[in-house]
C-alpha positions in Angstrom: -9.3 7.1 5.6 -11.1 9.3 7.7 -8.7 12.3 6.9 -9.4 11.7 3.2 -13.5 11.2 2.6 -15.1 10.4 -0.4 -15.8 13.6 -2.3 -13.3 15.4 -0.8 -11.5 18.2 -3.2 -7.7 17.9 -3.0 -6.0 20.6 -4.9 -2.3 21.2 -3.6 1.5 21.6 -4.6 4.5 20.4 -4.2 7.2 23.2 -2.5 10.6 23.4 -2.4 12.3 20.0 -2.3 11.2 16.9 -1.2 13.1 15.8 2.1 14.1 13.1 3.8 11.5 12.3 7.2 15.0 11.1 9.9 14.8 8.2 12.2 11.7 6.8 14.0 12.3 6.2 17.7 9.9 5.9 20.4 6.4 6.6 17.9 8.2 9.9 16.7 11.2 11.0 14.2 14.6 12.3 14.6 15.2 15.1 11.9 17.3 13.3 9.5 21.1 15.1 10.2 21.9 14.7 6.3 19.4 16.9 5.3 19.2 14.5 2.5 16.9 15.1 -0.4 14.8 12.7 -2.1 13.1 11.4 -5.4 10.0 12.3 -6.1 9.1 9.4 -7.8 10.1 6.9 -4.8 7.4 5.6 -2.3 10.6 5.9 0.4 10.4 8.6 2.8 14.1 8.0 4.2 17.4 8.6 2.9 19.2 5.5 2.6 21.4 5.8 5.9 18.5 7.0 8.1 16.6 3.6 6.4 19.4 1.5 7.6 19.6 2.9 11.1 15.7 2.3 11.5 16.2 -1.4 10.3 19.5 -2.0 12.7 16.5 -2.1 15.4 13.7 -3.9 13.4 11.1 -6.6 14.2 11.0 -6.8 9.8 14.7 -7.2 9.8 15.4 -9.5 12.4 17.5 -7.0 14.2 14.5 -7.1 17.6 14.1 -11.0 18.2 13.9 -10.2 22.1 10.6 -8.1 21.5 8.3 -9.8 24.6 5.0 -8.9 22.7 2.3 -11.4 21.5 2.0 -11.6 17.9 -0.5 -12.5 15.2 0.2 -14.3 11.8 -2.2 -13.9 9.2 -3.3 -14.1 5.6 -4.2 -11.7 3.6 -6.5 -11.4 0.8 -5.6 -9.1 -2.2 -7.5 -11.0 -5.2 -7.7 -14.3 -6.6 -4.4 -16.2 -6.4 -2.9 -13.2 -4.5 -3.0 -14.4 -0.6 0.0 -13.7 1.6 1.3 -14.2 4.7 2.5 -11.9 7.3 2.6 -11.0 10.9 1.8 -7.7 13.4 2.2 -7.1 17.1 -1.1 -8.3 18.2 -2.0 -5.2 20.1 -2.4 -3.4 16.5 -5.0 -5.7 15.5 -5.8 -5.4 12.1 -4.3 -1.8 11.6 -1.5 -3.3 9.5 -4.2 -5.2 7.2 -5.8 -2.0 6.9 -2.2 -0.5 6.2 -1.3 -2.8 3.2 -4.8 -2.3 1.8 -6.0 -6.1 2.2 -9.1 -7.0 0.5 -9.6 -9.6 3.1 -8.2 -11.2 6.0 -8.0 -14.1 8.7 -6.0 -14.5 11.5 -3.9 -17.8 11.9 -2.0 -18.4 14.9 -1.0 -16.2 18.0 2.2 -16.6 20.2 5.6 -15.4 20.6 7.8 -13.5 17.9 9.8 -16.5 17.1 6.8 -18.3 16.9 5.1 -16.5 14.5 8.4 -15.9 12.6 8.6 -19.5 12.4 4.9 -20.4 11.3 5.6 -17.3 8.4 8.6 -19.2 7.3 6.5 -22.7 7.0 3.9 -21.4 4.7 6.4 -19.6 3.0 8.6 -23.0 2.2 5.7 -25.5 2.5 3.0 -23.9 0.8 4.6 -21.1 -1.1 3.0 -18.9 0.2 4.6 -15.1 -0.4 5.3 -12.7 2.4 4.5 -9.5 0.0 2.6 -8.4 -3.6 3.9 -5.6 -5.7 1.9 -2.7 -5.5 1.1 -3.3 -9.1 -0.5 -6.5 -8.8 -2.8 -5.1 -5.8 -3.9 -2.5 -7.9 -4.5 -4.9 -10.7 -6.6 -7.1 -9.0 -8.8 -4.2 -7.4 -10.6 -4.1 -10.8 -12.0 -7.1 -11.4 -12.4 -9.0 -7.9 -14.7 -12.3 -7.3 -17.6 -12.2 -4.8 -17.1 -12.1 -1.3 -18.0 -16.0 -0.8 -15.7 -16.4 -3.5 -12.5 -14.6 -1.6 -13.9 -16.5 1.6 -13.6 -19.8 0.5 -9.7 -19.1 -0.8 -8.9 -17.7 2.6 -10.8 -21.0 4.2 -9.0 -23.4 1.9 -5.6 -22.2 2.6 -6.2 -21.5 6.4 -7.0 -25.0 7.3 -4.2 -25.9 4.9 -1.7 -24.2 6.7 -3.0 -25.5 10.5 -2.8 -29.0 9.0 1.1 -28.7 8.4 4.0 -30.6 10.1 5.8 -28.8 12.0 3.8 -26.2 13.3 5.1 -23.6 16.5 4.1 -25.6 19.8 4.1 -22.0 21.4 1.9 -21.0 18.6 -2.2 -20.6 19.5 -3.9 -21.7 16.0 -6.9 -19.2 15.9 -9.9 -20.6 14.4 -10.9 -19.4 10.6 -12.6 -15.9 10.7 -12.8 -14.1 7.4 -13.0 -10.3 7.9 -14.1 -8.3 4.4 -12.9 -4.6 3.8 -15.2 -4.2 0.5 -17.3 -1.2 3.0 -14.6 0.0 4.6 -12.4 0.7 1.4 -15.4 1.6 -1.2 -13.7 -1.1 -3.4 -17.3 -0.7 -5.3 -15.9 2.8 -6.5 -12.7 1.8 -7.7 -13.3 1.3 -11.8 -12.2 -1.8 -13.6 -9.5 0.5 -15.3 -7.7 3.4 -13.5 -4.5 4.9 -14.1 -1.7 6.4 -11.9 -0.1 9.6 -11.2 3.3 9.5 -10.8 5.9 11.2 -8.9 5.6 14.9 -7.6 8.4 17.6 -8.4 8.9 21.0 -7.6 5.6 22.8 -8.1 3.8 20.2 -9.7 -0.2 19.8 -8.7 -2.8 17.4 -8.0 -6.3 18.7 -8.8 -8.7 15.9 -8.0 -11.8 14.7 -6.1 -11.4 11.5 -3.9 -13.6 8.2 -4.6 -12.0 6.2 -1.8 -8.6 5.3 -0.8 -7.1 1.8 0.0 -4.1 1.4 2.5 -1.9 4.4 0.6 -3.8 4.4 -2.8 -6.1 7.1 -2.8 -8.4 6.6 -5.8 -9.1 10.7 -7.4 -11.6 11.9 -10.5 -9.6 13.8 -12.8 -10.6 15.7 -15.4 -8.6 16.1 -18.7 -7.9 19.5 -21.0 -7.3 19.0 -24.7 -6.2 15.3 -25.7 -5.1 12.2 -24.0 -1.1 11.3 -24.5 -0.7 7.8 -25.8 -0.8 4.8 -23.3 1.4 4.7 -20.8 2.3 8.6 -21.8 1.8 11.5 -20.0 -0.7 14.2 -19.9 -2.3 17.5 -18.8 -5.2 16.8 -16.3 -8.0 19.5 -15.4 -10.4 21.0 -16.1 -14.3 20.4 -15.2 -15.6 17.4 -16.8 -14.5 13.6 -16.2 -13.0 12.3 -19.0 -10.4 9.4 -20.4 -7.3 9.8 -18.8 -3.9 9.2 -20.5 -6.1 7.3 -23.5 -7.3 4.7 -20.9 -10.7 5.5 -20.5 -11.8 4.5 -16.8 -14.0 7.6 -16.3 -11.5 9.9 -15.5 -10.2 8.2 -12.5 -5.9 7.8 -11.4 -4.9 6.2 -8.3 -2.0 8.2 -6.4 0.5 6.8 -3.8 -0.1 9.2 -0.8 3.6 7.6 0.8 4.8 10.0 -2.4 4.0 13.1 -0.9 5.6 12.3 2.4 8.7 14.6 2.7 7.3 17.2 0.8 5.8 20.8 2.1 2.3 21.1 0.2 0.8 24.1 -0.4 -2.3 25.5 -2.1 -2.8 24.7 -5.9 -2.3 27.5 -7.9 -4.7 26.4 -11.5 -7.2 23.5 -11.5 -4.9 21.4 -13.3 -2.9 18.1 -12.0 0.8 18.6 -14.2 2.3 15.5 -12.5 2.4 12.5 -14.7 -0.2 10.2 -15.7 0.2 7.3 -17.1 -1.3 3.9 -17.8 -1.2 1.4 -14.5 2.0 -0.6 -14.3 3.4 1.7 -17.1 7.6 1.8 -16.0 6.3 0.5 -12.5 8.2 -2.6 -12.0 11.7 -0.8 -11.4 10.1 1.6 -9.2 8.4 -1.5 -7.5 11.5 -3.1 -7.0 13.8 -0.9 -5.3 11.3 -1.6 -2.6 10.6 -5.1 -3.0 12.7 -6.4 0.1 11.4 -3.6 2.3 8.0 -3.6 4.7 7.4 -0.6 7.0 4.9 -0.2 9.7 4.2 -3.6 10.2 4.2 -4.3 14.0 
């Protein structure tokens, strides 16, 4: 957030090809001995064999159940009806909120992995409660959200739900309802009711754009549009000097951008002041792109 303040100009490009990041180990990376190279349009930023070796030792894959830290379960807020469940290492706090762009928040419990692996599996089975939104339906809901005391009295109702339940991690410490709000933090009150998205980067493409705010990876950019809009859920030219529709959406001008996208890239300076990736009407060919990451979570403890 602080790297990417509101006003700020971005205008880079992509170079060469878009690479694969290697291995984390020990809060670094491992060059990635494949050199492998990937797609532009994929919010991955690991070859599929690097992925795998990350995940062989992975709190989110159950491959680290000996990890002695404390952890925290919480819910998470994204807009009405979309509340989640989820856990982090407790000494992050709520970077991994902040991470997955969570409107809102509240921690549940505290206590041992297993614990909180355990009380994330009851609300999951009990309550149905999901341990992850598609990106699209975050984004969706950014447009039209309900007043705070609104999203605080969903978090409330299904906090003291979930505490009430059978069954319930002795070794777990319930954690008494706190709602913690990001509307400030994130500039949710720039975000337009309709936006729409830029698409993948490719060799040389450009993003010419000023920032409005950014939320977890979304970073929220006014475009400006040269000669007609393409159709909904098309493509078109962006530039230019004055905010207009963009892609025949309306919404002022405004596309959100995945910044995990550009990871794996080497960006240079823009040449023209025109974006040439794709842009193209929110959740427009995003569910496949959604789904080959469906069953993944990064970063999260």
């Amino acid at each position: 957030m602080s790297m990417l303040p509101a006003g700020k100009v971005l205008a880079f490009a992509a170079q060469g090809e878009r690479r694969c990041l290697g291995v984390r180990r020990a809060g670094g990376r491992l060059v990635c001995p494949y050199g492998a190279v990937l797609d532009g349009a994929s919010a991955r930023d690991q070859c599929a064999r690097c992925a795998q070796l990350d995940r062989s030792r992975s709190v989110a894959a159950d491959t680290m159940a000996d990890d002695p830290r404390p952890y925290g379960v919480y819910l998470a807020y994204f807009g009405p009806g979309l509340l989640k469940v989820g856990i982090t290492a407790a000494e992050r706090g709520p970077a991994r909120l902040v991470e997955q762009g969570a409107v809102a928040y509240a921690w549940l419990g505290r206590g041992p992995l297993m614990a909180a692996r355990r009380a994330e599996a009851l609300l999951g089975s009990a309550l149905a409660v999901p341990d992850r939104f598609a990106k699209a339906a975050k984004r969706a809901a950014r447009g039209a959200l309900p007043p705070v005391p609104d999203r605080v009295a969903e978090l409330e109702q299904l906090h003291c739900a979930a505490q009430e339940l059978a069954g319930w991690p002795e070794t777990l410490q319930p954690v008494e309802f706190a709602c913690a709000d990001h509307t400030e933090l994130f500039g949710l009150d720039r975000i337009p009711g309709e936006v729409a998205e830029l698409g993948g980067m490719t060799p040389g493409a450009e993003i010419v754009g000023e920032v409005l705010t950014g939320v977890g990876s979304d970073v929220y950019l006014r475009l400006a549009m040269t000669g007609g809009a393409g159709p909904a859920g098309g493509t078109g030219a962006v530039g230019g000097t004055g905010p207009v529709g963009v892609a025949g959406r309306g919404g002022g001008g405004v596309a959100v951008m995945d910044a995990r996208m550009l990871s794996g890239w080497v960006l240079g300076a823009a040449v023209g002041r025109v974006t040439t990736v794709p842009v193209r009407a929110v959740g427009a060919g995003a569910g496949e792109r959604e789904g080959e990451g469906a069953g993944r979570q990064e970063g999260l403890f």
